[in-house]
PDB file of N, H, CA, C and O in Angstrom:
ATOM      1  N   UNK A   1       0.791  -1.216   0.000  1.00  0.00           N
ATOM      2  CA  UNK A   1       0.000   0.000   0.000  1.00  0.00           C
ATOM      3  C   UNK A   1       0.832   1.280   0.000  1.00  0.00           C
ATOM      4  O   UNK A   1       0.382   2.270  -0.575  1.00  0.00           O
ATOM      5  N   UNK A   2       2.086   1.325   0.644  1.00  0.00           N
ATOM      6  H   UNK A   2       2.452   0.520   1.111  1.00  0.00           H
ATOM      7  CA  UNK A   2       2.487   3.001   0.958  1.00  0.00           C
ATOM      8  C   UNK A   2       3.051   3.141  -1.016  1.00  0.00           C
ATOM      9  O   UNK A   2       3.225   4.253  -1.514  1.00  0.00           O
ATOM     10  N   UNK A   3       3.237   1.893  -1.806  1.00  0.00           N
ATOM     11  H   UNK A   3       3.095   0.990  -1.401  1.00  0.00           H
ATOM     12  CA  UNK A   3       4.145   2.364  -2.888  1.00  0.00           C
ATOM     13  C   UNK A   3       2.781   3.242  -3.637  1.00  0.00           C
ATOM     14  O   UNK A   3       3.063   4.322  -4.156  1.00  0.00           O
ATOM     15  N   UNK A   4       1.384   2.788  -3.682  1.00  0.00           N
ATOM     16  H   UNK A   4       1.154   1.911  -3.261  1.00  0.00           H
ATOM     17  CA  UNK A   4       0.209   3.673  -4.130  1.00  0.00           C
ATOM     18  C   UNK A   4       0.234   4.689  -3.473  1.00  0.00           C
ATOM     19  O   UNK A   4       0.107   5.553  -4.341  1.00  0.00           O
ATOM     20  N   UNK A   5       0.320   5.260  -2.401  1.00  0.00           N
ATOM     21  H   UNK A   5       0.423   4.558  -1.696  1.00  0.00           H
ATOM     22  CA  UNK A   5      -0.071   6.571  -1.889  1.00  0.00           C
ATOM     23  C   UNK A   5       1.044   7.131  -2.411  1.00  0.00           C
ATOM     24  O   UNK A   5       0.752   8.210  -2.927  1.00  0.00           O
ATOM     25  N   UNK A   6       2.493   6.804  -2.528  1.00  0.00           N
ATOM     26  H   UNK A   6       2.730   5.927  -2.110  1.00  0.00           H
ATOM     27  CA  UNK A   6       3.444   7.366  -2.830  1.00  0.00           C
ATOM     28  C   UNK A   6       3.230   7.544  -4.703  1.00  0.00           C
ATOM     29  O   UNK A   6       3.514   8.632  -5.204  1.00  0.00           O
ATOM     30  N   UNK A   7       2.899   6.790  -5.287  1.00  0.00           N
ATOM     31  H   UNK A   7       2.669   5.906  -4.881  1.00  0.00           H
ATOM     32  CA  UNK A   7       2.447   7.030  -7.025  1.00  0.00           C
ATOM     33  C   UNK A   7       1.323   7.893  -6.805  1.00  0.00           C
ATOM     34  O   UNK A   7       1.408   8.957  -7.417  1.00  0.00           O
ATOM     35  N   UNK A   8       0.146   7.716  -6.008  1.00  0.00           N
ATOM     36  H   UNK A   8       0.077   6.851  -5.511  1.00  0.00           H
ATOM     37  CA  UNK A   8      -0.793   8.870  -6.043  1.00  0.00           C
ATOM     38  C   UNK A   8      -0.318  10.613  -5.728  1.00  0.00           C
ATOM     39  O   UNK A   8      -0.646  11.683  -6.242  1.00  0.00           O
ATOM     40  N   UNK A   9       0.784  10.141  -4.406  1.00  0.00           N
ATOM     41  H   UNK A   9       1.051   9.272  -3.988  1.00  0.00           H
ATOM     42  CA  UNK A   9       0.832  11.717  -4.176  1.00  0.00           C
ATOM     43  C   UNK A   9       1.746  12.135  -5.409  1.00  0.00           C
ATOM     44  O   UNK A   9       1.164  13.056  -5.983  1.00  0.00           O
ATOM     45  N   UNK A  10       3.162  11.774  -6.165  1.00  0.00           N
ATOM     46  H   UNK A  10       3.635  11.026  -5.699  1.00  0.00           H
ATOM     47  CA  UNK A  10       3.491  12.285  -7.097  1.00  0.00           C
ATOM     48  C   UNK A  10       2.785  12.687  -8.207  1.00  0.00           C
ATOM     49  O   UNK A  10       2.991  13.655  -8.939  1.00  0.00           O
ATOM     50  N   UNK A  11       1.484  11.400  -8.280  1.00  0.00           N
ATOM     51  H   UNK A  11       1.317  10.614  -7.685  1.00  0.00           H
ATOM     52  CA  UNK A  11       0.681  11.954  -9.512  1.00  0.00           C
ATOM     53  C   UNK A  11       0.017  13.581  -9.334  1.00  0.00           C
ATOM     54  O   UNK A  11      -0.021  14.379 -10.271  1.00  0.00           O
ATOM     55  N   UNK A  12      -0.608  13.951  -7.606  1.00  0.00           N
ATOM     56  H   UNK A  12      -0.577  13.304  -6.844  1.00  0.00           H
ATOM     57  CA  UNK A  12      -1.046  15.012  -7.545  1.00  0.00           C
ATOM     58  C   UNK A  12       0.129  15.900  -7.481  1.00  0.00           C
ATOM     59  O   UNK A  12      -0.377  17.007  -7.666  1.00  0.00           O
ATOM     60  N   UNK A  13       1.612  16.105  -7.302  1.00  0.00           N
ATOM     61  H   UNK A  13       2.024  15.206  -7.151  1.00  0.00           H
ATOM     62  CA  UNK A  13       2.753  16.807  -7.043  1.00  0.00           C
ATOM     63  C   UNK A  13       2.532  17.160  -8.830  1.00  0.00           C
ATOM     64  O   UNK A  13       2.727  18.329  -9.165  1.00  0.00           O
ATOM     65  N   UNK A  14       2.158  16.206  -9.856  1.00  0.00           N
ATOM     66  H   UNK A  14       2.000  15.257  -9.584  1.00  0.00           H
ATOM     67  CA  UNK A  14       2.859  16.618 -11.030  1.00  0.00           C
ATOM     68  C   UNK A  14       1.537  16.780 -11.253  1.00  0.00           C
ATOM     69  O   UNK A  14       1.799  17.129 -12.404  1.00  0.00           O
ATOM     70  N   UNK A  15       0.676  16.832 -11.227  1.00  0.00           N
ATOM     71  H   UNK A  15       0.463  16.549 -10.292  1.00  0.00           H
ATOM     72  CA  UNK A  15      -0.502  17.630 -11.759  1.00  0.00           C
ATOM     73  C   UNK A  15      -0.877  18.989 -10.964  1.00  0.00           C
ATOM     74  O   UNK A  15      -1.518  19.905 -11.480  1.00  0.00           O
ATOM     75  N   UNK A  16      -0.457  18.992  -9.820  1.00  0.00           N
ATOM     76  H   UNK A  16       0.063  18.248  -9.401  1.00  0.00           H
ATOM     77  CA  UNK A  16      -0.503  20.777  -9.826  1.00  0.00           C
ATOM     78  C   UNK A  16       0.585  21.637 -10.439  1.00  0.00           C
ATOM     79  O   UNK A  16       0.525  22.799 -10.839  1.00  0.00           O
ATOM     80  N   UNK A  17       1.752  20.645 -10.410  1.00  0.00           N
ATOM     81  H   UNK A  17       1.801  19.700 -10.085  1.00  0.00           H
ATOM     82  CA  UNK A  17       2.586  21.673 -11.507  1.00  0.00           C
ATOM     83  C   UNK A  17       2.193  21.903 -13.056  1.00  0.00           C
ATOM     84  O   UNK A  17       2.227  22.955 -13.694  1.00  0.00           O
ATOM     85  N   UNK A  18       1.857  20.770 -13.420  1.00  0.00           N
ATOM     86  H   UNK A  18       1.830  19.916 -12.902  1.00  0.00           H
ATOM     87  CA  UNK A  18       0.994  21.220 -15.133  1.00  0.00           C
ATOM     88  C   UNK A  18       0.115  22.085 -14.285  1.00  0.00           C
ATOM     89  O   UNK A  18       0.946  22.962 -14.051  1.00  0.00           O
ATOM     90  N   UNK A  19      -1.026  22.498 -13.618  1.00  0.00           N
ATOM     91  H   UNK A  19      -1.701  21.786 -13.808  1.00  0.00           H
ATOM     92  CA  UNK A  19      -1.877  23.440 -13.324  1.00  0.00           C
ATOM     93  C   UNK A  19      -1.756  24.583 -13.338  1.00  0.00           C
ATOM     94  O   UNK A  19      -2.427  25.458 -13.885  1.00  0.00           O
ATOM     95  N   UNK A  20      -0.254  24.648 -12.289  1.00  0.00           N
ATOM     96  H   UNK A  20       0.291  23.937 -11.845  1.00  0.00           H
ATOM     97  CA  UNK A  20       0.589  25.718 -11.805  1.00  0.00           C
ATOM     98  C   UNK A  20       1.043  26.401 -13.678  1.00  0.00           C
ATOM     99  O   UNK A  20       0.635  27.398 -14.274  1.00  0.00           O
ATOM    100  N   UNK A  21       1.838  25.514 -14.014  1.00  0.00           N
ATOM    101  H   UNK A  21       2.170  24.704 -13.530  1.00  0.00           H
ATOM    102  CA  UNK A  21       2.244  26.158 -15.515  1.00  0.00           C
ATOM    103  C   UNK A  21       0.955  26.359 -16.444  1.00  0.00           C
ATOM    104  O   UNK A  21       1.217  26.963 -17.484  1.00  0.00           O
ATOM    105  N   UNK A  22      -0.137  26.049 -16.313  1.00  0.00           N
ATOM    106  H   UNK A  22      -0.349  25.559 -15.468  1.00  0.00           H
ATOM    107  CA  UNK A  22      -0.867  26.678 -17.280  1.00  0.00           C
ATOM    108  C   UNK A  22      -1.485  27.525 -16.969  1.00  0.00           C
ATOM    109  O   UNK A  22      -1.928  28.341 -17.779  1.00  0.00           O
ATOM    110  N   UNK A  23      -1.736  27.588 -15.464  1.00  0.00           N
ATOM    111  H   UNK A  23      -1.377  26.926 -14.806  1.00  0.00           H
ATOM    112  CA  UNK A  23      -2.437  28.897 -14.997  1.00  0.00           C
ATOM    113  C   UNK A  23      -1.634  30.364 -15.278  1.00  0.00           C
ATOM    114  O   UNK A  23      -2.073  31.500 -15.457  1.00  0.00           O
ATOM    115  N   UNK A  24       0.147  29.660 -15.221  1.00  0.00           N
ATOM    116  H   UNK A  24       0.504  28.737 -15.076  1.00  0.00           H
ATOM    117  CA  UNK A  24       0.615  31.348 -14.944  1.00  0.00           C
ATOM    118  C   UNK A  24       1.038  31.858 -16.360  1.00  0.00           C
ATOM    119  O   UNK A  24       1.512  32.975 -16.571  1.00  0.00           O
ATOM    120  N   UNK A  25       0.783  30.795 -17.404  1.00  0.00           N
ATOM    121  H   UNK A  25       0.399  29.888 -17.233  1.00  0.00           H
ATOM    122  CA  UNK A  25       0.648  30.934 -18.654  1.00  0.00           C
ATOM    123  C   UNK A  25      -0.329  32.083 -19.272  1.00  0.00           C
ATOM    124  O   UNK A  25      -0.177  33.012 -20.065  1.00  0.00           O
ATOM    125  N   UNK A  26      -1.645  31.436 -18.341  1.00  0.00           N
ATOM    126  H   UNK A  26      -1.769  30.682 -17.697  1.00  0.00           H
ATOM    127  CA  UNK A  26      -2.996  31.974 -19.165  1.00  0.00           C
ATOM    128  C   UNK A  26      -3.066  33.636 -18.104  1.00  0.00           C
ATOM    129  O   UNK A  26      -3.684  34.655 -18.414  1.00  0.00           O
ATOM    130  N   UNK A  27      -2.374  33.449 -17.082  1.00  0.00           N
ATOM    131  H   UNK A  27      -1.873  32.621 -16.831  1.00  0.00           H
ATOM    132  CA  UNK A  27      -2.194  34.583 -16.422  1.00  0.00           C
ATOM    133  C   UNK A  27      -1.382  35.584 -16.890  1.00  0.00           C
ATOM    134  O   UNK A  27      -1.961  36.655 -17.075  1.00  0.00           O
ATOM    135  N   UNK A  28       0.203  35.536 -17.222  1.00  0.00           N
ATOM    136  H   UNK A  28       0.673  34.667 -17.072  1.00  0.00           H
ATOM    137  CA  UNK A  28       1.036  36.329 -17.583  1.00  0.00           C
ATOM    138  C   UNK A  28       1.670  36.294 -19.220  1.00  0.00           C
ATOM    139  O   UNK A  28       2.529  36.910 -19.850  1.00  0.00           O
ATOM    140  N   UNK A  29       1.024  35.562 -19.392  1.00  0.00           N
ATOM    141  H   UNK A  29       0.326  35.062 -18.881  1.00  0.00           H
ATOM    142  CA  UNK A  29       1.168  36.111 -21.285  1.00  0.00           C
ATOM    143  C   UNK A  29       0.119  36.500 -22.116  1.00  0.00           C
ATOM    144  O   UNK A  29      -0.844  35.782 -22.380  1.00  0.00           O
ATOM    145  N   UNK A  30       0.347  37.944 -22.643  1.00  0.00           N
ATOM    146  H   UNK A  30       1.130  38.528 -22.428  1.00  0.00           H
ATOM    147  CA  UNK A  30      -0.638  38.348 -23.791  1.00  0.00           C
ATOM    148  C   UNK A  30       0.025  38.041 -25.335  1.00  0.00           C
ATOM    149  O   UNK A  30       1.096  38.229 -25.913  1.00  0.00           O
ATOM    150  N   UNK A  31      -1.582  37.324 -25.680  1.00  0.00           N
ATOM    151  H   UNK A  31      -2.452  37.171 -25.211  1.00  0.00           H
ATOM    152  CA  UNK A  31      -0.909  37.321 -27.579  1.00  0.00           C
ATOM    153  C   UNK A  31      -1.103  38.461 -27.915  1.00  0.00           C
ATOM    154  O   UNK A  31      -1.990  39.183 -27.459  1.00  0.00           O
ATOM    155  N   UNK A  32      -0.196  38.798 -28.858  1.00  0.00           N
ATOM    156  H   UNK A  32       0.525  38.212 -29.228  1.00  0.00           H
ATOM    157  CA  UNK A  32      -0.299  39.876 -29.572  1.00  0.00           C
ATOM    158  C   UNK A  32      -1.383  40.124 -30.706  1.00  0.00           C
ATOM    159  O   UNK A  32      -1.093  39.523 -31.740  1.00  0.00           O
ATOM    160  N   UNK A  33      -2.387  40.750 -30.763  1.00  0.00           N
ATOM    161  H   UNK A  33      -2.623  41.238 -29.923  1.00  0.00           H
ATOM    162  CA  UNK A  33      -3.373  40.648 -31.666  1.00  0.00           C
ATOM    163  C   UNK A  33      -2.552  40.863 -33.144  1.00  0.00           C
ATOM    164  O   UNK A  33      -1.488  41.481 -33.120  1.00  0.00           O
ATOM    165  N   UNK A  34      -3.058  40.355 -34.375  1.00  0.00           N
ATOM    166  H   UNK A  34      -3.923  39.853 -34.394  1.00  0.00           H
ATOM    167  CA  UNK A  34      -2.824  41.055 -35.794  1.00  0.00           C
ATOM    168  C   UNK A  34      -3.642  40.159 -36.835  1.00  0.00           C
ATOM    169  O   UNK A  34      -4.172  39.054 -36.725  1.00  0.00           O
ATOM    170  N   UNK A  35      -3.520  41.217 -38.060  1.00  0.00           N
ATOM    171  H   UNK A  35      -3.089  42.115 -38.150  1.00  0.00           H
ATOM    172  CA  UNK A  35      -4.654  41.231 -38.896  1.00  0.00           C
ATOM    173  C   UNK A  35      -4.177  39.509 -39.837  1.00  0.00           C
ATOM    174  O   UNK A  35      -3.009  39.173 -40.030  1.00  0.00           O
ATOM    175  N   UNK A  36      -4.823  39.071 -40.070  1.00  0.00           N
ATOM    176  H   UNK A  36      -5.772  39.344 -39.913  1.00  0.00           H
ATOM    177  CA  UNK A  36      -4.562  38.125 -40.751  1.00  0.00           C
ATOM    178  C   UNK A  36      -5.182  37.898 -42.185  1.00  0.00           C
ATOM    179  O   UNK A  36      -6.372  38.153 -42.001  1.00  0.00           O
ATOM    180  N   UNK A  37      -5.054  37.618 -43.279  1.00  0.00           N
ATOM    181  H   UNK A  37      -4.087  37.410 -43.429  1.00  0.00           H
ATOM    182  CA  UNK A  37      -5.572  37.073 -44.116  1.00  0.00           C
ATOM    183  C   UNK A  37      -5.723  35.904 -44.607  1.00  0.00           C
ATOM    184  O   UNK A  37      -4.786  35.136 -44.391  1.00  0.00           O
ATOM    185  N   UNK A  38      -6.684  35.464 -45.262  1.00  0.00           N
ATOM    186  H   UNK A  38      -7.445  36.088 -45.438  1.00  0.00           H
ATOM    187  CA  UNK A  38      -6.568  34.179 -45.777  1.00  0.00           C
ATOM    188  C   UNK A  38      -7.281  33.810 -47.319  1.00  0.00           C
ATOM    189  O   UNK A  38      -8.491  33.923 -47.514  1.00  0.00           O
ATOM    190  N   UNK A  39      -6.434  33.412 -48.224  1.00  0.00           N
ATOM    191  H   UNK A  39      -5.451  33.319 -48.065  1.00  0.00           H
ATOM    192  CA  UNK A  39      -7.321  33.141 -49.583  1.00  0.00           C
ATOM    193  C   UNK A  39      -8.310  32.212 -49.646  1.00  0.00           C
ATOM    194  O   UNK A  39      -8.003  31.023 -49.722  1.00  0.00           O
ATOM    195  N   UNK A  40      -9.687  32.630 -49.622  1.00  0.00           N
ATOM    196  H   UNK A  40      -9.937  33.596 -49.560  1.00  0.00           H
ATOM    197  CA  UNK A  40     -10.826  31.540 -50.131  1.00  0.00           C
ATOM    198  C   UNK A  40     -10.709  31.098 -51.520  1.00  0.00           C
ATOM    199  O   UNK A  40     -11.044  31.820 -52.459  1.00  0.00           O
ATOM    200  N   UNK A  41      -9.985  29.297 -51.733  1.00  0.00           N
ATOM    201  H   UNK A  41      -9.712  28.710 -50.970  1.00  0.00           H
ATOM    202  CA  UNK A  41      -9.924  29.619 -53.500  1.00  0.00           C
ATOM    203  C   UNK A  41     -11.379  29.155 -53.967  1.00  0.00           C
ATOM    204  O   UNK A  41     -11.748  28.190 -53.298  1.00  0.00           O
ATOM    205  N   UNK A  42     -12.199  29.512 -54.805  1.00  0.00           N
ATOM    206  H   UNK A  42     -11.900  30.296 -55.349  1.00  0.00           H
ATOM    207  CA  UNK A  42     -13.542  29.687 -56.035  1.00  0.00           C
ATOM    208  C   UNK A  42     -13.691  28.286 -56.533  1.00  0.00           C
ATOM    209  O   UNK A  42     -12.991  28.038 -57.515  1.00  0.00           O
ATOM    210  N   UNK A  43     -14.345  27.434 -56.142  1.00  0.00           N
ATOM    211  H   UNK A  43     -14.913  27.636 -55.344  1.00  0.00           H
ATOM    212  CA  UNK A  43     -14.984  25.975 -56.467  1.00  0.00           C
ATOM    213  C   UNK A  43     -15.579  26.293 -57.923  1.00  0.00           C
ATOM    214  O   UNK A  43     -16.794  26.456 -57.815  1.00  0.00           O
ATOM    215  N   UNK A  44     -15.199  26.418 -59.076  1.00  0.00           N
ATOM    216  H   UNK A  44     -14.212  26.286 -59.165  1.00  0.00           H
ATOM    217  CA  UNK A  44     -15.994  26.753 -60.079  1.00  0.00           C
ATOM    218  C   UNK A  44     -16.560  25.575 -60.823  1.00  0.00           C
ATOM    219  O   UNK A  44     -17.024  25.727 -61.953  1.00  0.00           O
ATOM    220  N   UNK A  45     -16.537  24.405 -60.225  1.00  0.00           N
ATOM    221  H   UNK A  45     -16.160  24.281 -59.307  1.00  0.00           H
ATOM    222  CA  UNK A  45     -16.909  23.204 -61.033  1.00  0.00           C
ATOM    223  C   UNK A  45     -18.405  22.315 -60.872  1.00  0.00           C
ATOM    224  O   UNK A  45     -18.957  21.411 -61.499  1.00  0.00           O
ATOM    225  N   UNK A  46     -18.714  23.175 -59.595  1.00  0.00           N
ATOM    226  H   UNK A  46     -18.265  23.910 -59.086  1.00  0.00           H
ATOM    227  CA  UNK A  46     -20.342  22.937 -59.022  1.00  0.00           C
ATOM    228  C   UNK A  46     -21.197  23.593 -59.623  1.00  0.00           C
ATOM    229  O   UNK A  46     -22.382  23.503 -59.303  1.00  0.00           O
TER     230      UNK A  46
END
């Protein structure tokens, strides 16, 4: 039994760090907005 509590608690140790890194992700980085284009090409065969 202690080798499961010990795989469980690392599993929660490494899932608050993915948490931790995506939170301070979605916290401290802005995308930069810009204009984009894109070519629609003309299906002329329908």
């Amino acid at each position: 039994m202690p080798s499961t509590f010990r795989l469980l608690r690392n599993l929660a140790v490494l899932g608050g760090i993915v948490f931790a890194v995506v939170w301070a992700l979605a916290t401290f980085v802005e995308p930069t907005p810009r204009e984009m284009t894109v070519t629609v090409p003309i299906d002329i065969d329908k």
